[in-house]
matplotlib code that plots the C-alpha trace (Angstrom):
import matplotlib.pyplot as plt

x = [22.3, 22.6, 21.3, 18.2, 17.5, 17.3, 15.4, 12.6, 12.6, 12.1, 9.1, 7.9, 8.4, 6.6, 3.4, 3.9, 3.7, 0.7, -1.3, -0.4, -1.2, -4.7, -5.5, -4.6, -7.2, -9.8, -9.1, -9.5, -12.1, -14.5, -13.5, -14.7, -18.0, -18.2, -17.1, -19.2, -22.1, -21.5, -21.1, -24.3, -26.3, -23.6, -24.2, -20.5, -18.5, -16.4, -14.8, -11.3, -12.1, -13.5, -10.5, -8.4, -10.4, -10.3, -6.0, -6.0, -7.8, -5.6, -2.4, -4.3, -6.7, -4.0, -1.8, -4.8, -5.0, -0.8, -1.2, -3.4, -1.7, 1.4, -1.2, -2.3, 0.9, 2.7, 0.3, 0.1, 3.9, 3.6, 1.0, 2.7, 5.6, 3.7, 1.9, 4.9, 6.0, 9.4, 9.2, 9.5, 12.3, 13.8, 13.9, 14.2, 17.9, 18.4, 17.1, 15.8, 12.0, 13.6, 15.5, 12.8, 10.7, 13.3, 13.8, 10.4, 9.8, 12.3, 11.3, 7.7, 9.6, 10.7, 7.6, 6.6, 9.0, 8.3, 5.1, 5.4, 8.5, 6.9, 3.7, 2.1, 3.8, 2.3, -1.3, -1.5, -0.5, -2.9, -5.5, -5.1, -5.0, -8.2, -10.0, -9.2, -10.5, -13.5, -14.1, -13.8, -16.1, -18.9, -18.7, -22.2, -24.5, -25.3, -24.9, -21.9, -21.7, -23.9, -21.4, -18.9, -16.0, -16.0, -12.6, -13.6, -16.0, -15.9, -18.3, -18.1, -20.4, -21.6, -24.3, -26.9, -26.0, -24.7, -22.7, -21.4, -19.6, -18.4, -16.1, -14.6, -10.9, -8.7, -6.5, -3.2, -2.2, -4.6, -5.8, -9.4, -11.8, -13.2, -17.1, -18.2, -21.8, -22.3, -25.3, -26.6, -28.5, -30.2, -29.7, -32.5, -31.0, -33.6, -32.3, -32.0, -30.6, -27.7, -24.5, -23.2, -20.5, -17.8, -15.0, -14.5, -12.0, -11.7, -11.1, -10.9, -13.7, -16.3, -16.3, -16.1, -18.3, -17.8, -20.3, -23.4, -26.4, -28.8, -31.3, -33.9, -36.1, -38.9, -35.7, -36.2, -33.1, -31.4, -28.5, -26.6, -23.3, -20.8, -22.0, -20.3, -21.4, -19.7, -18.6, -16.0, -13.0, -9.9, -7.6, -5.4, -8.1, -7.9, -4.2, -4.1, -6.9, -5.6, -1.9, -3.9, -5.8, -3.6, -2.4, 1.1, 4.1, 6.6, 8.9, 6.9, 5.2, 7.8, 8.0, 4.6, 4.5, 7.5, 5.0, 2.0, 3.8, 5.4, 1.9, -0.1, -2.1, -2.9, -0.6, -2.3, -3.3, -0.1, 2.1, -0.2, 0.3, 4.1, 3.9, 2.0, 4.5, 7.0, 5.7, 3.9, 7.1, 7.1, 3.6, 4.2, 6.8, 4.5, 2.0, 4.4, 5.1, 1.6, 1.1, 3.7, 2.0, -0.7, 1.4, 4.8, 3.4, 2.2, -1.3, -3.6, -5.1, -8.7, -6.5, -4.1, -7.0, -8.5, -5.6, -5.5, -9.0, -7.9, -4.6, -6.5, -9.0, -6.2, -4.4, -8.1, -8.6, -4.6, -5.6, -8.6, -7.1, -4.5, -7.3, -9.1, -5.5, -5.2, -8.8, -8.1, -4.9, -6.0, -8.8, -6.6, -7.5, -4.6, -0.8, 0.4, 3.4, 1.3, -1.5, 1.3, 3.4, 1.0, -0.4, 2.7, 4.9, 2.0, 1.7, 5.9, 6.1, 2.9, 3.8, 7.3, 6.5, 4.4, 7.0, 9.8, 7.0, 6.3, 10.1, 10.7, 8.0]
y = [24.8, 21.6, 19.2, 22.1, 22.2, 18.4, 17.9, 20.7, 18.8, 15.8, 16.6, 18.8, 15.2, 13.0, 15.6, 15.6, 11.5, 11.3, 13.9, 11.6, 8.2, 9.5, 11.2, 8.2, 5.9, 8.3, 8.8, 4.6, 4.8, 7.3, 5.6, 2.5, 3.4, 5.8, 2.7, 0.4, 2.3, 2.3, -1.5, -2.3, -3.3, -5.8, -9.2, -10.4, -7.5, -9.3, -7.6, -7.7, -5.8, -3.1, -2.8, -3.0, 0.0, 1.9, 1.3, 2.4, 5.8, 6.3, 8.2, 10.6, 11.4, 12.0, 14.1, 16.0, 16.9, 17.1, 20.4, 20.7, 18.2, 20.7, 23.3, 21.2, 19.6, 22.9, 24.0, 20.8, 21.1, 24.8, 24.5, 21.8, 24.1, 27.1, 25.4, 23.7, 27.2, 26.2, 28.7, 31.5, 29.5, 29.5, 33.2, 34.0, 32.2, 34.0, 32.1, 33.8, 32.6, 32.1, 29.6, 27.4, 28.4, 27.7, 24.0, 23.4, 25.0, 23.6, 20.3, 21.0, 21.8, 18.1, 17.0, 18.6, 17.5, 13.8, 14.6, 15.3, 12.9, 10.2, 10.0, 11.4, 9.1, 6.6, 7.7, 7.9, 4.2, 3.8, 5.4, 3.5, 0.3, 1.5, 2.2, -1.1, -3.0, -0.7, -1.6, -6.0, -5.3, -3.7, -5.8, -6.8, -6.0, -2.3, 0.4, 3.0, 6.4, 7.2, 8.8, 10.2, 12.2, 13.6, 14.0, 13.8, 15.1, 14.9, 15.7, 13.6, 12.6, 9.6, 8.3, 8.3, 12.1, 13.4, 11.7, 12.9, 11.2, 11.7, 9.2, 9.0, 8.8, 8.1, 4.7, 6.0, 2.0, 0.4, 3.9, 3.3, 5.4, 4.0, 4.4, 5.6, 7.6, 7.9, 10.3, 9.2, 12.2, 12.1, 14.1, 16.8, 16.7, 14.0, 11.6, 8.7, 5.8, 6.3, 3.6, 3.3, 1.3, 0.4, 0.9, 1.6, 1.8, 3.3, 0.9, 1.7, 3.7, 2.1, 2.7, -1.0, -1.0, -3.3, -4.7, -1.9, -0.6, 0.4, 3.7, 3.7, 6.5, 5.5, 5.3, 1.5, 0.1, -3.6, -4.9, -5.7, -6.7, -6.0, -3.4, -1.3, 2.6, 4.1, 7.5, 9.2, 10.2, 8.3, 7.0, 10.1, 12.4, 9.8, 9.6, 13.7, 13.4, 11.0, 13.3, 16.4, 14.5, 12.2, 12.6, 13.3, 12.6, 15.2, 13.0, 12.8, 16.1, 17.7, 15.5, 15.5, 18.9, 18.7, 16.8, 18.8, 21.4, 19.4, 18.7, 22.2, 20.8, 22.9, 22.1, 24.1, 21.5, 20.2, 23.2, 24.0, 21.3, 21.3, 25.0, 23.9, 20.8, 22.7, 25.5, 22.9, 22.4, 25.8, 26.1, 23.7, 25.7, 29.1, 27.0, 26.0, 30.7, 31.2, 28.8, 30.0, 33.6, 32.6, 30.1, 31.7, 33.7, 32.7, 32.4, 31.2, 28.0, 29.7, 31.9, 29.3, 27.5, 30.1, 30.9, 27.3, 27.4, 30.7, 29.0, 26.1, 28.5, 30.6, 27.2, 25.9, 29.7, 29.1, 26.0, 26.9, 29.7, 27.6, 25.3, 28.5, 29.3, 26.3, 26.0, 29.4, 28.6, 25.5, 27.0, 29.6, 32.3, 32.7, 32.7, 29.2, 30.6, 33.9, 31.1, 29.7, 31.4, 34.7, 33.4, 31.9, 34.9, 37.3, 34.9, 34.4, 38.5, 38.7, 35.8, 37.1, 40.5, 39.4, 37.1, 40.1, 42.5, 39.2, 38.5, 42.7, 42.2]
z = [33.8, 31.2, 34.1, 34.7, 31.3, 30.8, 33.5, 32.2, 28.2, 30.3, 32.1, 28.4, 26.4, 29.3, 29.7, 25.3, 25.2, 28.0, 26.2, 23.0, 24.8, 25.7, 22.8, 20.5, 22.7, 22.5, 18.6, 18.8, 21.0, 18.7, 15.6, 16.8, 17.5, 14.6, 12.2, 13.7, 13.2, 9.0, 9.3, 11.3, 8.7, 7.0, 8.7, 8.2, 9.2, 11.9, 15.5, 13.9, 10.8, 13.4, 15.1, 11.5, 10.4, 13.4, 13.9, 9.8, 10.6, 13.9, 12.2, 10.1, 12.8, 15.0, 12.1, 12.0, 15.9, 17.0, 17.2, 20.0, 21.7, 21.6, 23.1, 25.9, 26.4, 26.8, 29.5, 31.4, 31.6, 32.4, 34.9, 36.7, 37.0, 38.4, 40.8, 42.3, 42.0, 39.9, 37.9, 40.9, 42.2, 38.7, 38.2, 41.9, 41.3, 38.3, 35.5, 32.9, 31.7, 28.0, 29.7, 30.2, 26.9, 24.3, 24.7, 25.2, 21.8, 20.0, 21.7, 19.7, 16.5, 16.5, 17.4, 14.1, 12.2, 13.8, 12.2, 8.9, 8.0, 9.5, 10.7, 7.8, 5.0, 7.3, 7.2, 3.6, 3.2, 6.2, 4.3, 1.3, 3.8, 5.1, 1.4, 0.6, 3.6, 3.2, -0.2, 0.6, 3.3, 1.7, -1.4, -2.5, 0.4, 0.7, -1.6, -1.2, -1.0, 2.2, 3.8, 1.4, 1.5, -2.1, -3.2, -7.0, -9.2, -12.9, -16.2, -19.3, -22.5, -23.9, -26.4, -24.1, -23.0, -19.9, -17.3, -13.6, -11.5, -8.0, -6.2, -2.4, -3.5, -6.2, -5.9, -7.3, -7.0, -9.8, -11.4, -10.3, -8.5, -4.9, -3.7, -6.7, -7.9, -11.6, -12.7, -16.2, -18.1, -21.2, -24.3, -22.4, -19.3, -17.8, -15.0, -16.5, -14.1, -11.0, -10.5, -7.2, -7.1, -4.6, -7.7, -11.5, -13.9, -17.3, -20.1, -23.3, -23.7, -20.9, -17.3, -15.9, -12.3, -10.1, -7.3, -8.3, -7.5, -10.5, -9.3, -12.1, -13.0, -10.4, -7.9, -7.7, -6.4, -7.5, -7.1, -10.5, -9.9, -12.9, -15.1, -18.0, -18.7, -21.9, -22.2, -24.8, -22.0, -22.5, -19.7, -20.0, -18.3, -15.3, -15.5, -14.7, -12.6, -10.1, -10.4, -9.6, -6.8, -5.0, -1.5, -1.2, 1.6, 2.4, 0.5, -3.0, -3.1, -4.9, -7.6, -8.6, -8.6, -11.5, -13.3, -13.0, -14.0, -17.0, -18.0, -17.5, -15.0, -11.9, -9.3, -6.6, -4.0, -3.6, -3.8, -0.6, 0.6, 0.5, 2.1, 5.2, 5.0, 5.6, 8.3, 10.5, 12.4, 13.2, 13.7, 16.8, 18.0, 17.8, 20.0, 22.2, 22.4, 22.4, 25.5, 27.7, 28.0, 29.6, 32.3, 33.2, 36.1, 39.3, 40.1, 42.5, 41.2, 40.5, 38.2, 36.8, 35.3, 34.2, 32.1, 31.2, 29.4, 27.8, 26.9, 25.1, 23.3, 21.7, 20.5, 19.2, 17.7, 16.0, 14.6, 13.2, 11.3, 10.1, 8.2, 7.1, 5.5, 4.0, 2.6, 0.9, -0.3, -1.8, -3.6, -5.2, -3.5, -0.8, -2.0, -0.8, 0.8, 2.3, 3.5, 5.5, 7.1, 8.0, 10.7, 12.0, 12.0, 13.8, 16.8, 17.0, 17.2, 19.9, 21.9, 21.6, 22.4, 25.9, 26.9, 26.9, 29.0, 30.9, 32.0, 32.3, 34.8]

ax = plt.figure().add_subplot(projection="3d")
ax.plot(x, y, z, "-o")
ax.set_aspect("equal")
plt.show()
């Protein structure tokens, strides 16, 4: 039974680390022509930068997508094993379905835990790696913020009148915003002149721009280098801001949360955050349920991929109601806990529950 049941987590983990393989080349792959179309128009971006930036965006692209890797992993495996017909010989020799579906699954667990004490720990500094090299390549030569992420939005006041400003991310590192848009107003609300700059930091009263484009009131563009906009917010504001905003590891989430908390600062984000922490793990073992009831019978082939496709469209259906849970949980309107876990216990009691008719016959 022990050598059976190596030999079936063997050929789970080598269909789990091809899917992987290919998926990380075609992550590459993308990246590198999505990446390389943002850089076109700056003459001294250089092949090796490319490939930097694209090898910097591979671990949180891939975070993003493990678990439909699980998905298709689980039904490769499971599909090579019903049409070798393994799985009839297994239970015509009296072993039971569970037999085969329980290491798999906790094989997936791992795989999520692999995840999220690792890999994504590793894509924040990536991500930081990448904003950085971002930021040396752009320098001068074309203005930021065409294809923004925004992470950060913030109002504040100055002589002049109103100011907004948006930024990509927040560098925890040097306290400074990255790919930043500042919106000057006037006392009547008037546009009067738009900053975008590839970073800024608050100093003592002045927001200190670095490598800027000035927008005037005719939007007339120039490039202006250094620049200095005042406004009446002190570096404490920031300090919160980039503690509410910061992406957090498994291993520092809790922490900041203390603080937040210490502070009276919304800790909302990153209690989410450490809820889905902890249930994608089992979320990957769910998948790994879900998957098996459509492949643990025997089927002609026409049939087998049929129930392939419908295997892969319940995983995409899973995942997509997993972001949906966490969008709603971030924004308050979800219990963190309830955005995590409800979805993961209904598909452990259906998969569960068709599994137990499946093996009753």
């Amino acid at each position: 039974m022990r050598l059976l049941n190596r030999y079936f987590i063997k050929t789970y983990l080598i269909a789990i680390i091809q899917i992987s393989i290919v998926s990380a080349i075609l992550i590459f792959l993308i990246d590198l022509v999505e990446i390389s179309k943002r850089f076109d128009d700056i003459s001294n971006f250089a092949f090796y930068e490319l490939i930097k930036l694209s090898t910097y965006k591979l671990p949180s692209t891939f975070e993003d997508i493990s678990p439909i890797i699980i998905v298709i992993g689980t039904l490769t495996f499971l599909f090579k094993l019903s049409k070798s017909s393994e799985i009839v010989i297994s239970n015509a020799v009296g072993i039971s379905i569970w037999q085969i579906i329980l290491p798999i699954t906790l094989c997936a667990i791992l795989f999520g835990l692999i995840i999220v004490t690792i890999l994504s720990p590793i894509s924040i500094q990536m991500k930081y790696n990448f904003t950085q090299l971002e930021k040396n390549i752009k320098g001068g030569n074309t203005p930021v913020n065409q294809n923004i992420d925004n992470e950060f939005w913030t109002s504040q006041k100055n002589n002049v009148g109103e100011l907004i400003i948006n930024a990509e991310q927040i560098d925890v590192n040097d306290l400074s915003l990255v790919g930043v848009t500042i919106l000057q107003f006037n006392q009547e609300m008037d546009l009067v002149s738009r900053y975008d700059s590839t970073s800024a930091y608050l100093d003592d009263g002045e927001w200190r721009l670095d490598k800027t484009w000035l927008t005037d009131q005719d939007n007339i563009s120039k490039f202006i280098g250094k620049t200095i906009v005042n406004t009446f917010s002190d570096e404490i504001f920031l300090q919160e801001a980039i503690l509410k905003n910061s992406e957090q590891s498994i291993w520092t989430i809790k922490d900041t949360i203390t603080k937040l908390k210490k502070n009276n600062i919304s800790y909302a984000k990153h209690l989410t955050n450490l809820n889905f922490y902890i249930s994608l793990p089992i979320l990957m073992g769910g998948l790994a349920l879900v998957s098996a009831c459509f492949m643990t019978k025997q089927f002609r082939i026409q049939h087998s991929l049929i129930m392939l496709i419908l295997g892969i469209i319940s995983g995409m259906l899973i995942f997509v109601a997993n972001d949906i849970s966490f969008i709603l949980s971030e924004s308050e309107i979800f219990n963190p806990i309830l955005g995590a876990w409800w979805h993961i216990i209904l598909i452990y009691l259906i998969a569960t529950k068709i599994l137990i008719l499946r093996e009753d016959g």
